[in-house]
NUMAR-539709 format. One line per 3 residues: number of its first residue (from 1); for each residue y, x, z of C-alpha. Coordinates in nm, 2 decimals. Last residue first. Layout:
<pts>
NUM> Y/X/Z  ... .
</pts>
This chain:
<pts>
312> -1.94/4.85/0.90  -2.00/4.68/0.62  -1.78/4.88/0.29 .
309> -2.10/5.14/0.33  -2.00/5.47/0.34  -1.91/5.61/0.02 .
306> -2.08/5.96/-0.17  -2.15/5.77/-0.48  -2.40/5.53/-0.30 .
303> -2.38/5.50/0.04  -2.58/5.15/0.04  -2.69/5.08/-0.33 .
300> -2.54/4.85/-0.54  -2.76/4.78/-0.85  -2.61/4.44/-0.92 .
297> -2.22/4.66/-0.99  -1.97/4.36/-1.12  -2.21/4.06/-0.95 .
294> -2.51/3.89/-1.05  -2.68/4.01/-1.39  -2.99/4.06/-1.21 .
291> -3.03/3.77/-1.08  -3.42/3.88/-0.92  -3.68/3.60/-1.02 .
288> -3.91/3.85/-1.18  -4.25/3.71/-1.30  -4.59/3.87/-1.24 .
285> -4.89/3.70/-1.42  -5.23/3.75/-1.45  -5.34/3.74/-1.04 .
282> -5.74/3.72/-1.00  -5.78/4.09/-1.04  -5.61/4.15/-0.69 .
279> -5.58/4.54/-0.61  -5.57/4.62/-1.00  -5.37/4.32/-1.06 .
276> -5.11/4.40/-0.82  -5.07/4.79/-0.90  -5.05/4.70/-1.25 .
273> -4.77/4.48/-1.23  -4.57/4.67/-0.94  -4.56/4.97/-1.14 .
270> -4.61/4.99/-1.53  -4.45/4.57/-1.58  -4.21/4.54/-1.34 .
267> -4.07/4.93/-1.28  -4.00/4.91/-1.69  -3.83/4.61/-1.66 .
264> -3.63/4.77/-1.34  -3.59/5.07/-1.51  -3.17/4.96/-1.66 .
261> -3.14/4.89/-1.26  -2.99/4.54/-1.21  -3.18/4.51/-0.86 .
258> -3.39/4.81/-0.83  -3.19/4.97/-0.57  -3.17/4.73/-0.30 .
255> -3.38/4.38/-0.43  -3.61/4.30/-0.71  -3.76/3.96/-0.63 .
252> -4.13/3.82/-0.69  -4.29/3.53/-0.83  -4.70/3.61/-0.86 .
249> -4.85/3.37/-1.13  -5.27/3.35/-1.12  -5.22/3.02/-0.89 .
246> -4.92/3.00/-0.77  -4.80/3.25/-0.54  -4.46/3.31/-0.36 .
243> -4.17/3.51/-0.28  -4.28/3.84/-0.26  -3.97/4.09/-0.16 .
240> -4.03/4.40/-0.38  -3.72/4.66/-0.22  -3.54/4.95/-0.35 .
237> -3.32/5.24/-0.21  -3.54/5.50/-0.40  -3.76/5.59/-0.13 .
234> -3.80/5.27/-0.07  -3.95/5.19/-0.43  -4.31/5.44/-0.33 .
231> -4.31/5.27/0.04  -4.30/4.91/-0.09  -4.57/4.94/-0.36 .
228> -4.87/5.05/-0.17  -4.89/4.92/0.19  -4.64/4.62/0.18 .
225> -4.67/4.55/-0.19  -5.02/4.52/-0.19  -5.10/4.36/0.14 .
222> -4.84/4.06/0.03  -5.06/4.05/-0.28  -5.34/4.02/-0.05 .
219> -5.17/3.75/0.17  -5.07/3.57/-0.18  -5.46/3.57/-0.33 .
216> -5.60/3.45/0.05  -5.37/3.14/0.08  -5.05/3.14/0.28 .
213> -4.82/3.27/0.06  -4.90/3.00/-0.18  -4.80/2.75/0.09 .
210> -4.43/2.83/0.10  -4.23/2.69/0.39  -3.86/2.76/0.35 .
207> -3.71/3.05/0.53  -3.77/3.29/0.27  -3.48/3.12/0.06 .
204> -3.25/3.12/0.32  -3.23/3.50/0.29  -3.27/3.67/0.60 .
201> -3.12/3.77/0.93  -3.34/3.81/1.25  -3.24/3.80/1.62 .
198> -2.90/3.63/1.64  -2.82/3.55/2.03  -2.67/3.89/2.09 .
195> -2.39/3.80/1.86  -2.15/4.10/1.77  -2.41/4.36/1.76 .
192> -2.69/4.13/1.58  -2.45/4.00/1.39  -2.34/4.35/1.26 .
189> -2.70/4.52/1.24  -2.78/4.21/1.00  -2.55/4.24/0.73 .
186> -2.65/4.64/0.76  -3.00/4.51/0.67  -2.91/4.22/0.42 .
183> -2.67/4.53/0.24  -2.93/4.55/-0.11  -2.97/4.18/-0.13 .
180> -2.50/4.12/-0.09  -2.50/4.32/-0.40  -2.58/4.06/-0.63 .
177> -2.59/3.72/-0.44  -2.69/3.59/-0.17  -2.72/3.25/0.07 .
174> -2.80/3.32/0.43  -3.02/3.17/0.75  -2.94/3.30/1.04 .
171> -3.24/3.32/1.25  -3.22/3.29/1.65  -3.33/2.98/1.72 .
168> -3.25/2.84/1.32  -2.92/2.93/1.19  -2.83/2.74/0.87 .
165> -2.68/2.83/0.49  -2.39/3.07/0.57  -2.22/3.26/0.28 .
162> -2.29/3.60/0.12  -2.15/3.71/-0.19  -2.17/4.02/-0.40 .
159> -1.97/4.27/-0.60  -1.92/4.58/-0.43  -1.58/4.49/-0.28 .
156> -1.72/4.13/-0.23  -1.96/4.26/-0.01  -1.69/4.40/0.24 .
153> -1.46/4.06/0.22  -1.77/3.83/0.32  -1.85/4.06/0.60 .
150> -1.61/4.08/0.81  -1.33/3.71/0.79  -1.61/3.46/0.70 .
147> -1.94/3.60/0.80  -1.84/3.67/1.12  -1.63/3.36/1.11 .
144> -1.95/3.17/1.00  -2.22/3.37/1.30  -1.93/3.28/1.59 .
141> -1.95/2.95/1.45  -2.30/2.91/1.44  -2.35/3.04/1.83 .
138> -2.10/2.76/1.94  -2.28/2.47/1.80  -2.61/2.60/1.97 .
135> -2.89/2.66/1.70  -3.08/2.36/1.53  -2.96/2.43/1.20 .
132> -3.22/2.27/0.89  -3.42/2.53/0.68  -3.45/2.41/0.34 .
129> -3.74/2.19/0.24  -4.15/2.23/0.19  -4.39/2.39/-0.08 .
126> -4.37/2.03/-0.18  -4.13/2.05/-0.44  -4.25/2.37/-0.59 .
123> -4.62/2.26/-0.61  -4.52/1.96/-0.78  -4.28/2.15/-1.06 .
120> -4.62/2.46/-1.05  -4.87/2.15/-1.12  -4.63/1.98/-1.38 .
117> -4.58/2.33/-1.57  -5.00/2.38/-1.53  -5.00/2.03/-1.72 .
114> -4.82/2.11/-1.97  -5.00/2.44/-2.05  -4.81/2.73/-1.91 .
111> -4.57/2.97/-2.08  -4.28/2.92/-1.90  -4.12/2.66/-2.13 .
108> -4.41/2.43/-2.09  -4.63/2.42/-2.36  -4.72/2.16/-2.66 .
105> -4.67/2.37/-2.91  -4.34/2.33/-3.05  -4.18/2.33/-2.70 .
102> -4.23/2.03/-2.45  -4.42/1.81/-2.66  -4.67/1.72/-2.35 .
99> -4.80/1.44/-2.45  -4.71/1.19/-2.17  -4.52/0.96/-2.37 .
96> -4.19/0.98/-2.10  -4.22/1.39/-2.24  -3.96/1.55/-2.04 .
93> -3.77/1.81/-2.26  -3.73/2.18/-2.10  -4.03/2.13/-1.87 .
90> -4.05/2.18/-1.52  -4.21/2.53/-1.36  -3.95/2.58/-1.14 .
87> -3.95/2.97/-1.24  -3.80/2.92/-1.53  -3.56/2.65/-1.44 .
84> -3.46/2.89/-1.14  -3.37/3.19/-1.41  -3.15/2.94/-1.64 .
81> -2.99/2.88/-1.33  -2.91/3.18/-1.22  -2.81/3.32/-1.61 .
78> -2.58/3.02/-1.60  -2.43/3.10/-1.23  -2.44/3.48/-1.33 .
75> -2.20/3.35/-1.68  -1.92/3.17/-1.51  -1.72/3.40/-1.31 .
72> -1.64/3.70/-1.56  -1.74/3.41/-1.85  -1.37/3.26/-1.76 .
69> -1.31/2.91/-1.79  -0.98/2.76/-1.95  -1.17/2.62/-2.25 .
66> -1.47/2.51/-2.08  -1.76/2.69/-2.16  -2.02/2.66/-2.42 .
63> -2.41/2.75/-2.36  -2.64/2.81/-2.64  -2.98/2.85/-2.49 .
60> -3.27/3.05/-2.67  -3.55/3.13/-2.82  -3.61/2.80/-3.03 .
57> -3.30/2.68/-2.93  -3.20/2.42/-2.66  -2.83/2.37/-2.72 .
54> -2.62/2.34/-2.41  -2.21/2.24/-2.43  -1.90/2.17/-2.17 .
51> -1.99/2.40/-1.88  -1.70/2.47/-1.63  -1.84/2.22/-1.35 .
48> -2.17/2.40/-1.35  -2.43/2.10/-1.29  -2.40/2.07/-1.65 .
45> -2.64/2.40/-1.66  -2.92/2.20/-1.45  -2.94/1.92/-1.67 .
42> -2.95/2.12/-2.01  -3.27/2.29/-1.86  -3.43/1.95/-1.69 .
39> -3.41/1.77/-2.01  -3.41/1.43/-2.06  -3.07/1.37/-1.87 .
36> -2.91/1.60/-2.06  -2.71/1.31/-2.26  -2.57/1.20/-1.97 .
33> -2.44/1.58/-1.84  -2.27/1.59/-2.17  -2.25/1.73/-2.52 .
30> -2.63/1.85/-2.56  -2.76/1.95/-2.84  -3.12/2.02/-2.97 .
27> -3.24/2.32/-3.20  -3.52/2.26/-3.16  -3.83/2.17/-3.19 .
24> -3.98/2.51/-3.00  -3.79/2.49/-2.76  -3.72/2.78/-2.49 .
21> -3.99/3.04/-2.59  -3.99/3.37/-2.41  -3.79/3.64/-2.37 .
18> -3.45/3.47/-2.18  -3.19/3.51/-2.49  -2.87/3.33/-2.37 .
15> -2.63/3.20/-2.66  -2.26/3.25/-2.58  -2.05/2.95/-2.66 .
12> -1.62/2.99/-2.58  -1.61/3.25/-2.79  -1.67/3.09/-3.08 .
9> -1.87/3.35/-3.37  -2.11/3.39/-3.10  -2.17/3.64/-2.86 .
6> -2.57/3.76/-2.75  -2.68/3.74/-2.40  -3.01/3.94/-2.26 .
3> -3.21/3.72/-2.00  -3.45/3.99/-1.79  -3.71/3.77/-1.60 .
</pts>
């Protein structure tokens, strides 16, 4: 999903333009996290501490900021969030009636009937729940101040973040952002070589239990990008990581290279699009869950400009 961002007349409210129908109603305001309650959208922005407005607009969000907060800092979380709403497959405005008036024609806000938005929301909440620590106390603190006083300070330089979530056996589970994708593998040599113990590093994300990979239409879409897609995007510092299937939808994230790249719309819809559907006809759908607009410089790429890498 590519969310473009358009300035308002106050500068504190920036309306955010994600391609597709938000509400079709609208416009509807929000002032507070209490009057959000009946929408799922508006509710996850006021999660943000700095967010003091959301108007559900026909095409977009209207978000205002506190006074005193900065859109440097504040906008990826509200692009992030807007992006997971998307891809949760809940509704902007529950319906308690049942009828689905969820948009001005009765469909969900990411293009599926009502129903098929209450199917992807259940399928998402029981695909399973975030990887829990059972690693030796010790171990995990060696991997946090690793993460802590190294690495943390490296990524931020290029404009990412990683922080702990879990360590399970000997996988360290991590929360990124912008940059911090395309570096997972250098991220990983330094554990590795500092902690013997740690065996795999990945995004926390991939750790929980997705069922749609499982079935025969997300093992051949894994076959896709694995054999035909994955070698053509590495050879430009780039990465397709699946991260699940529902139904005819495909969710995927743009790492490396093609996170933030100005192609990456173009690399979605003429590349990995067609390749997928033409290898497994039942998929119709391919939505991008990559934050692109995380971080000062998204489309970080190991070594670029000449540099070493900052993790080292």
């Amino acid at each position: 999903m590519f969310i473009q961002t358009q300035a308002t007349n106050d500068p504190d409210t920036i309306e955010f333009v994600p391609g597709r129908e938000v509400y079709g109603a609208g416009p509807i305001a929000f002032s507070g996290p209490e009057e959000a309650r009946k929408s799922p959208l508006a509710a996850r922005l006021f999660e943000l501490e700095q967010v003091r407005g959301v108007q559900l607009n026909g095409e977009s969000v209207a978000v205002t900021k506190a006074p005193n907060a900065e859109w440097l800092t504040l906008k990826p979380h509200v692009l992030a969030g807007i992006m997971q709403h998307f891809t949760s497959g809940q509704p902007v405005i529950e319906d308690p009636a049942g009828s689905g008036a969820n948009g001005g024609d009765g469909a969900s806000a990411n293009g599926a009937s009502a129903n098929g938005g209450a199917d992807a929301a259940q399928h998402v909440a029981s695909a399973g729940k975030e990887p829990v620590s059972d690693a030796d106390e010790e171990l995990i603190e060696q991997v946090s101040e690793l993460l802590e006083t190294r690495i943390q300070p490296a990524i931020e330089q290029t404009g990412g973040e990683v922080e702990f979530h879990s360590m399970v056996g000997g996988t360290v589970n991590l929360k990124l952002e912008g940059s911090a994708y395309a570096m997972l593998s250098q991220i990983e040599n330094m554990l590795r070589h500092y902690v013997p113990e740690v065996e795999k590093v990945q995004d926390y994300q991939d750790a929980i239990e997705k069922p749609g990979l499982q079935t025969e239409a997300g093992q051949a879409v894994k076959q896709v990008l694995d054999e035909r897609i994955n070698p053509a995007v590495a050879g430009h510092g780039g990465h397709i990581a699946l991260i699940d299937v529902q139904g005819s939808r495909v969710y995927v994230r743009l790492e490396g290279g093609c996170q933030g790249c100005g192609m990456a719309g173009v690399t979605l819809k003429q590349g990995i699009e067609n390749e997928i559907k033409r290898y497994v006809p039942q998929i119709e759908e391919i939505l991008d869950v990559t934050d692109h607009a995380s971080g000062s410089n998204p489309y970080f790429q190991p070594g670029k400009g000449g540099g070493e890498s900052p993790v080292a």
